[in-house]
C-alpha positions as CSV (number, residue, x, y, z in Angstrom):
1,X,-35.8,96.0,384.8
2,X,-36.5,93.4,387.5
3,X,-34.8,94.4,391.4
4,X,-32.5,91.6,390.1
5,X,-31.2,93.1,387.1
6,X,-30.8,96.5,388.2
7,X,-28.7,95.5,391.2
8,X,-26.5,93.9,388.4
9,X,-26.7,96.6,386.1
10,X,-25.8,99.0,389.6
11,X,-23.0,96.7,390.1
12,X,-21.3,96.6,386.6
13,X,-21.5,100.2,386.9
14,X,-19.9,100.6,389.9
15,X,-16.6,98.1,388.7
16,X,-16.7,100.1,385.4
17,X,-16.2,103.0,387.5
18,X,-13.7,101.3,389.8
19,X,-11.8,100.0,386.7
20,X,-11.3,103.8,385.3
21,X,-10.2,105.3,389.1
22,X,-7.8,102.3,388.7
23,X,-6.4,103.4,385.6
24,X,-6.0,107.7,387.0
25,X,-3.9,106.2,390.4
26,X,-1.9,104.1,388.0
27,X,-1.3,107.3,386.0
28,X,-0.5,108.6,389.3
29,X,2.3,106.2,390.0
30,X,4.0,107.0,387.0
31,X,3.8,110.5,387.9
32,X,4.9,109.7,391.5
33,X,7.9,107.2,390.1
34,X,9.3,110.2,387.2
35,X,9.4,112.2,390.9
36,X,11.2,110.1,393.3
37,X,13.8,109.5,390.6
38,X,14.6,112.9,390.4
39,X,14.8,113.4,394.2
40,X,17.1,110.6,394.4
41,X,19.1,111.7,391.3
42,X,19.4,115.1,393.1
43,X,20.8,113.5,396.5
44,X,22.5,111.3,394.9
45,X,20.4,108.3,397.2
46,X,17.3,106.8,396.1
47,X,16.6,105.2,399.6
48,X,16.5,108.0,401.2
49,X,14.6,109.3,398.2
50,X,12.1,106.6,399.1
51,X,12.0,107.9,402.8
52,X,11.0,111.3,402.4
53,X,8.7,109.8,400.0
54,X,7.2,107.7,402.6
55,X,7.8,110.5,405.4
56,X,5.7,113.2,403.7
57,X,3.2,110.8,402.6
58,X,2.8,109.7,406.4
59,X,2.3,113.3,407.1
60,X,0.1,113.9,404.4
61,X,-2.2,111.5,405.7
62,X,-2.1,111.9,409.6
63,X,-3.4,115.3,409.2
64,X,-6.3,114.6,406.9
65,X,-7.5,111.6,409.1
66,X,-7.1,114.0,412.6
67,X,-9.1,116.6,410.8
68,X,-11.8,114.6,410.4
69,X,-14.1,113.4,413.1
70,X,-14.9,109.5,411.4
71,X,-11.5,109.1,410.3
72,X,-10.9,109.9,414.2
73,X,-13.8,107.3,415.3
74,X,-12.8,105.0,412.9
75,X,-9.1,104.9,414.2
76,X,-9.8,102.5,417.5
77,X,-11.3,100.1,414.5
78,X,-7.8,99.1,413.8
79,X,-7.3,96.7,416.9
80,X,-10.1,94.5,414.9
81,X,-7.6,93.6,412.5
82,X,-5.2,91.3,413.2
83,X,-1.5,91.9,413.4
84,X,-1.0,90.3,409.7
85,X,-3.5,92.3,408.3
86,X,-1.7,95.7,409.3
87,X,1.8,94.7,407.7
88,X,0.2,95.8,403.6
89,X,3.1,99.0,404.3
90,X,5.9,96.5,403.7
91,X,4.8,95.5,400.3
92,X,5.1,99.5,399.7
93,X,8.4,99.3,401.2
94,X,9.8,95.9,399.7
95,X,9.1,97.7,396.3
96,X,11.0,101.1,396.8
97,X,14.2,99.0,399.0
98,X,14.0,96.8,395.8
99,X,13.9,99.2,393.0
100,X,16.2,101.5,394.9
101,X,18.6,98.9,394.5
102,X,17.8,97.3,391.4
103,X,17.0,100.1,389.2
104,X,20.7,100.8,388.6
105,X,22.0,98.0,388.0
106,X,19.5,96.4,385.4
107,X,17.3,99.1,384.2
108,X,13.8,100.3,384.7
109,X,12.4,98.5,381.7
110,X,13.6,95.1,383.1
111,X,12.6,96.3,386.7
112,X,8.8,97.1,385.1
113,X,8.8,93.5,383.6
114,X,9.8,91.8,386.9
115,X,7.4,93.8,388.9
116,X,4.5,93.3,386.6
117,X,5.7,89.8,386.7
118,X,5.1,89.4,390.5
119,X,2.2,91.4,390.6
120,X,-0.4,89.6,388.1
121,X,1.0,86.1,389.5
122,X,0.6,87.6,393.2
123,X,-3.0,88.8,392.1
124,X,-3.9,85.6,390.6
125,X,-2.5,83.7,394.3
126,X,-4.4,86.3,396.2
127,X,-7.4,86.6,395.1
128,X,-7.2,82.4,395.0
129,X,-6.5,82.8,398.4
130,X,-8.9,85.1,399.5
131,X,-6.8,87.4,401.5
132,X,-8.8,90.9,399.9
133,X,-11.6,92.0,401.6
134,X,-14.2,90.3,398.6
135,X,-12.9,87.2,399.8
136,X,-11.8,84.1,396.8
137,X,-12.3,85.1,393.5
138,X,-12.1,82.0,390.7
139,X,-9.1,82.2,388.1
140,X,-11.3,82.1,385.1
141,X,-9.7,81.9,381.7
142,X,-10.7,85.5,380.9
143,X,-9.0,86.8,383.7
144,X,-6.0,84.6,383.4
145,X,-6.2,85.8,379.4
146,X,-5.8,89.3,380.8
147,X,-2.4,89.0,382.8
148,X,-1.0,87.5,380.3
149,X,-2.0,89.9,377.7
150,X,-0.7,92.2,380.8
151,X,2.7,90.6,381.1
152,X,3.0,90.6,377.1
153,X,2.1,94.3,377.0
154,X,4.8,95.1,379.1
155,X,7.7,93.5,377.7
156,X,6.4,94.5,374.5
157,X,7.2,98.6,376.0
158,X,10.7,97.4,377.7
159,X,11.6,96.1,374.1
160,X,12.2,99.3,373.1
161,X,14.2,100.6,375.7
162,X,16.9,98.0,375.4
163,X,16.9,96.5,379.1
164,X,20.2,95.1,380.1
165,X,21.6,91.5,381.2
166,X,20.9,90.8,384.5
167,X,21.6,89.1,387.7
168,X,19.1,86.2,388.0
169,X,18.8,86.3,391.7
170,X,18.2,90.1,391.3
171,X,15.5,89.5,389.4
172,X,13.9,87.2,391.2
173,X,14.1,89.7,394.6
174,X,12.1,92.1,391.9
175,X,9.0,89.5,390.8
176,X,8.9,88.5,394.6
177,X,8.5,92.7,395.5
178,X,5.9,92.8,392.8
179,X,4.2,89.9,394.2
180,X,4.3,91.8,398.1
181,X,2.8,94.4,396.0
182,X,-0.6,92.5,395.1
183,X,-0.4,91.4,398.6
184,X,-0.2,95.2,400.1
185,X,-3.6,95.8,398.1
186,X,-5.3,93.4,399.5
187,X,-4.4,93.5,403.0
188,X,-4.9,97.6,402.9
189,X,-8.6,96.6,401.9
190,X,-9.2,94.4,404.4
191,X,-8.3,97.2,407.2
192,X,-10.3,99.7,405.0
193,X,-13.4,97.3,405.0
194,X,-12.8,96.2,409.0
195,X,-12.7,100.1,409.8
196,X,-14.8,101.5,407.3
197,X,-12.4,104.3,406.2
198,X,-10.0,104.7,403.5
199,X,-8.2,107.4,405.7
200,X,-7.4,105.0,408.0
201,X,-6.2,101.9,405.7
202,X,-3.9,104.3,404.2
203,X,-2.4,106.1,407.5
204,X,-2.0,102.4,409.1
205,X,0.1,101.4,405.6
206,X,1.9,104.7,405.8
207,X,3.0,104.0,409.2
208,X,4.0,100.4,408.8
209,X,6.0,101.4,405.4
210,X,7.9,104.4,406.5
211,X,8.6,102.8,409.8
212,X,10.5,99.7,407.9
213,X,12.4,102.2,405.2
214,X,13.9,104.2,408.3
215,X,14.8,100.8,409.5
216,X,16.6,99.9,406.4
217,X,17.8,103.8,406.1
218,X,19.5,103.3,409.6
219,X,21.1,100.1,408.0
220,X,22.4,101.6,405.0
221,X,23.8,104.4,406.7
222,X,25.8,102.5,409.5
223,X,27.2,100.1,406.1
224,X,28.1,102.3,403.7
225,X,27.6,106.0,405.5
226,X,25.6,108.8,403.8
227,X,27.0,111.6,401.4
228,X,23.6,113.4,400.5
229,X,23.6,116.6,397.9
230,X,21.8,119.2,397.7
231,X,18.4,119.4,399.0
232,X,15.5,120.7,396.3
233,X,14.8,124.4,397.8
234,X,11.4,125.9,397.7
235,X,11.7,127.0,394.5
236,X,11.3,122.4,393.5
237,X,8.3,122.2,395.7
238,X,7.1,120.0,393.7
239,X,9.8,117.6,394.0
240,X,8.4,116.6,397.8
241,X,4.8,115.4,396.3
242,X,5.6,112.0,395.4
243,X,4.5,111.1,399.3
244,X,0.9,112.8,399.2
245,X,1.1,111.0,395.3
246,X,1.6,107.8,396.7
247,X,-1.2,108.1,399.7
248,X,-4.0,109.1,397.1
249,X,-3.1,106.1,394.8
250,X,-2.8,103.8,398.2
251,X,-6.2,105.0,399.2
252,X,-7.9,104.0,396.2
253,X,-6.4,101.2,395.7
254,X,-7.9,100.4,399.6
255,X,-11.8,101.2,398.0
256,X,-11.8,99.9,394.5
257,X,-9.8,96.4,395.7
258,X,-13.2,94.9,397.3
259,X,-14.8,95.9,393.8
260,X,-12.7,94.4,391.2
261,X,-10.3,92.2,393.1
262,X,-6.7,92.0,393.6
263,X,-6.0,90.9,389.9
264,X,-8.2,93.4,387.9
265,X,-6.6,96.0,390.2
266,X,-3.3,95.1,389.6
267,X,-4.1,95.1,385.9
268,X,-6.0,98.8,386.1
269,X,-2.9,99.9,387.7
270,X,-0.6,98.8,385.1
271,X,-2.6,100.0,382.3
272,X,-2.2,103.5,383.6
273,X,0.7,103.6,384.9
274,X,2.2,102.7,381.1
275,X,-0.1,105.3,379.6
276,X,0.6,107.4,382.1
277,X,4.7,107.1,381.3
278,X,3.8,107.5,377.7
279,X,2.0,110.9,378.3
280,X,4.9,112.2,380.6
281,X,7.5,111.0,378.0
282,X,5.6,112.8,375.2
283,X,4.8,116.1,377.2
284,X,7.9,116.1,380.0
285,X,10.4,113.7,378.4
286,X,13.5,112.9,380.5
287,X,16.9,113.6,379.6
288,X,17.9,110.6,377.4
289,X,14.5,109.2,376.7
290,X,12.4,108.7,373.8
291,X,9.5,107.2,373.2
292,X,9.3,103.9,371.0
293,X,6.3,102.8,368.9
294,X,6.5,99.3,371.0
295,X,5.8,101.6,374.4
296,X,2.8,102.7,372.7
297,X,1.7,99.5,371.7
298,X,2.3,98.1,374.8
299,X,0.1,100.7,376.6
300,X,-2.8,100.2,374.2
301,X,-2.2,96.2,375.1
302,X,-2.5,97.0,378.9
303,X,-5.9,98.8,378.2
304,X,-7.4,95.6,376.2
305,X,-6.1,93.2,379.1
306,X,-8.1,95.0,381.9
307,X,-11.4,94.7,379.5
308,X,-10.3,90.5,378.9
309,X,-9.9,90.1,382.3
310,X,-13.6,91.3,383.5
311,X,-15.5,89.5,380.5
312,X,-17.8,86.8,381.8
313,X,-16.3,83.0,381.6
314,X,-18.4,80.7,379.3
């Protein structure tokens, strides 16, 4: 092959590669979601759920980046950003404050399906926009094709969970936090790009989102008061990893967002996040929950939609 074609070839290798770590993380959110609902069922508050989520994920990451010397270098890098480039963390946070709150009251299905909602139409606006770190990306038909096949998939898997009616100002506070979400991407790759280290993009959106749930945390309690249970002992370790969860799926997302874009990001995630559900449901099912034929269906859909979405316009 010409120097050309082999760079291409390198390339489309590299976003094929991109496109699968996409799809593990997303896996990993599911994973890090069928956590933080348990914490918050045991203490009886899913903000503060979302905290220590935050919390040990902030800790989880400080001590990696101090233990390493580049991450150390790289920190100083941070003042090249500007202040709006730093704020990705409240995306994090708008979507746990949301969820937190609306989770209860209309279901996860119709949550999912508001969230996906924001977050393919905040892709398709960002990537327009150029705020990622690969600057504008054209919305070509195959890639509008694929978050629409994306939003089909998904209400396709709520069908079967019979979502409830809903407050239409609730949902709209959901599709705007999954549209902060395609936002937070972005902006976390541009720090990641500007300093040169994932470590660093992740810690900065760490800070920024704990700092802003501890805000609202402080709200809550002085509103309503807090009555926590019982704390998960030693013996529920594993109940405290949805933090160091979340930080390995925001540092990813930081690296692979300047390969694929905002969109085809979003879309990765999806996919495996809904495969990844499916898997947990079939292997670890919840109390209550069984697994439809249309949840399958809708996680093979998500799968097809991430392959639309990188197919070549004519």
């Amino acid at each position: 092959m010409t120097a050309p074609a082999e760079t291409a070839a390198l390339d489309a290798r590299r976003v094929r590669l991109g496109l699968a770590v996409a799809v593990g993380s997303g896996a990993l959110v599911a994973l890090q979601q069928r956590i933080n609902g348990e914490l918050g069922t045991r203490l009886d508050d899913a903000l503060t759920a979302a905290v220590v989520s935050f919390g040990t994920g902030l800790v989880a990451v400080a001590a990696i980046v101090l233990a390493r010397p580049a991450a150390r270098r790289a920190l100083p890098l941070v003042r090249r950003t500007t202040a709006w480039q730093r704020l990705g963390g409240l995306g994090g946070a708008s979507l746990v404050a949301v969820g937190a709150v609306a989770a209860p009251q209309i279901g996860v299905a119709l949550l999912t399906v508001g969230l996906v909602a924001g977050q393919t139409g905040g892709g398709i606006l960002v990537d327009r926009a150029g705020l990622g770190p690969g600057g504008r990306r054209p919305m070509t038909g195959p890639r509008a094709a694929g978050a629409l096949l994306c939003l089909v998939a998904v209400v396709l898997a709520s069908a079967g969970r019979g979502a409830r009616d809903a407050d239409p100002l609730l949902l709209l506070l959901v599709v705007l936090a999954g549209g902060l979400i395609a936002v937070q991407q972005a902006l976390n790759g541009r720090v990641r790009t500007t300093t040169g280290d994932a470590g660093v993009a992740t810690l900065v959106n760490f800070v920024v989102g704990t700092t802003a749930l501890l805000l609202g945390l402080a709200v809550h309690a002085a509103v309503s008061g807090l009555a926590l249970q019982d704390w998960p002992g030693p013996g529920e370790w594993w109940l405290y990893l949805g933090g160091p969860i979340g930080a390995t799926f925001v540092a990813v997302a930081a690296v692979v967002v300047h390969l694929v874009g905002v969109l085809r990001l979003g879309l990765a995630v999806i996919a495996g996040q809904l495969v990844g559900a499916v898997l947990l449901d079939v292997v670890v099912p919840a109390d209550g929950a069984t697994l439809s034929a249309l949840t399958v269906l809708g996680a093979a859909l998500t799968l097809v939609a991430v392959g639309v979405s990188g197919r070549a316009a004519r």
